[in-house]
C-alpha positions in Angstrom: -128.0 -127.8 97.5 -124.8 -127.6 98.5 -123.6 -129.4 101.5 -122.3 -127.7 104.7 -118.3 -128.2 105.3 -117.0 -127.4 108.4 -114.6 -124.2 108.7 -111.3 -124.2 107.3 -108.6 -123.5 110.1 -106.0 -121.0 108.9 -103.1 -119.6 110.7 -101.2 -116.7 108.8 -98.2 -115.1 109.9 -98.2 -111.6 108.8 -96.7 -108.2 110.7 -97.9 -105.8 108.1 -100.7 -103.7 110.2 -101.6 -102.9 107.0 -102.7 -106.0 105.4 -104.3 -107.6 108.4 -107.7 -106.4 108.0 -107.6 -107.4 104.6 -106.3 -110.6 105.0 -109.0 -111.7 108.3 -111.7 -110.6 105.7 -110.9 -112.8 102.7 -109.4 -116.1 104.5 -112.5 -115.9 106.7 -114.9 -116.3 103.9 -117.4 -119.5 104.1 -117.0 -119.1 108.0 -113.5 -120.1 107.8 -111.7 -119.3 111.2 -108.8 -117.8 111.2 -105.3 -116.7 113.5 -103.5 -113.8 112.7 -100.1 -114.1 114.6 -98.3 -111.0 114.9 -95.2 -111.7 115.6 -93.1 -114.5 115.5 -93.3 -115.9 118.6 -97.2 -115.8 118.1 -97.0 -117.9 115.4 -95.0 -120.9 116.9 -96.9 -120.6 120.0 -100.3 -120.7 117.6 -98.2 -123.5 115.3 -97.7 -125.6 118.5 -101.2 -125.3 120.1 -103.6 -128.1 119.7 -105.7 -126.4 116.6 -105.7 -128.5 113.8 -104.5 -126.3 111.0 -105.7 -127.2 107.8 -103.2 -124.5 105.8 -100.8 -121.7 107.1 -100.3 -118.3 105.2 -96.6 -116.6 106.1 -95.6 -113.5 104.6 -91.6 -114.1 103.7 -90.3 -111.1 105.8 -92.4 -112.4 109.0 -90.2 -111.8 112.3 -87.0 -110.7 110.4 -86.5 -114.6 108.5 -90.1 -115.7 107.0 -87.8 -118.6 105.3 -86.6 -120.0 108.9 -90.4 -120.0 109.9 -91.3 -121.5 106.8 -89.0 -124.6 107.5 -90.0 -124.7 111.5 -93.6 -124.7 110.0 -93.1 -127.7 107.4 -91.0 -129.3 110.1 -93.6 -129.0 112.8 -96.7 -130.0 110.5 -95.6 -131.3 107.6 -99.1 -132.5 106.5 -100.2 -129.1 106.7 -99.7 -126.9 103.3 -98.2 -123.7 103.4 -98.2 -120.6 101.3 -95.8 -117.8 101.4 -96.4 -114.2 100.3 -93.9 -111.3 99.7 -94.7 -107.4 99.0 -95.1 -106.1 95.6 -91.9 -105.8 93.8 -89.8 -108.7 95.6 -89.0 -112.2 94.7 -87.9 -114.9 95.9 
């Protein structure tokens, strides 16, 4: 039997209206509890907050400069892993 874990907390950053149904369904699979900021200033407030995030999901155009929220995340938590996504047919 497989033993319970307790819920992985995951904040993403994503301001595609698109995706966000999509993305709340599959990160909160197994219970896992997750934030969907909106907008930039969500997510640092959200970034700041006591949770304990355990990973952070930011698509790269987030706010206008995904990059410059990628380094305020891994300067703010740097324990905390994060993973960046861009739409189909851009690379970074």
């Amino acid at each position: 039997p497989r033993t319970p874990r307790p819920p992985v907390q995951i904040l993403a950053g994503w301001d595609d209206p698109a995706h966000t149904d999509l993305l709340q369904m599959y990160l909160g699979m197994d219970d896992n509890a997750v934030a969907l900021a909106p907008d930039a200033d969500s997510f640092r407030r959200l970034l700041a907050g006591p949770t304990p995030w355990d990973a952070v999901l930011l698509s790269a155009n987030f706010g206008g400069d995904g990059l410059a929220l990628l380094q305020h995340a891994r300067a703010a938590r740097p324990a905390v892993p994060v993973v960046c996504g861009c739409p189909q047919g851009e690379v970074y």
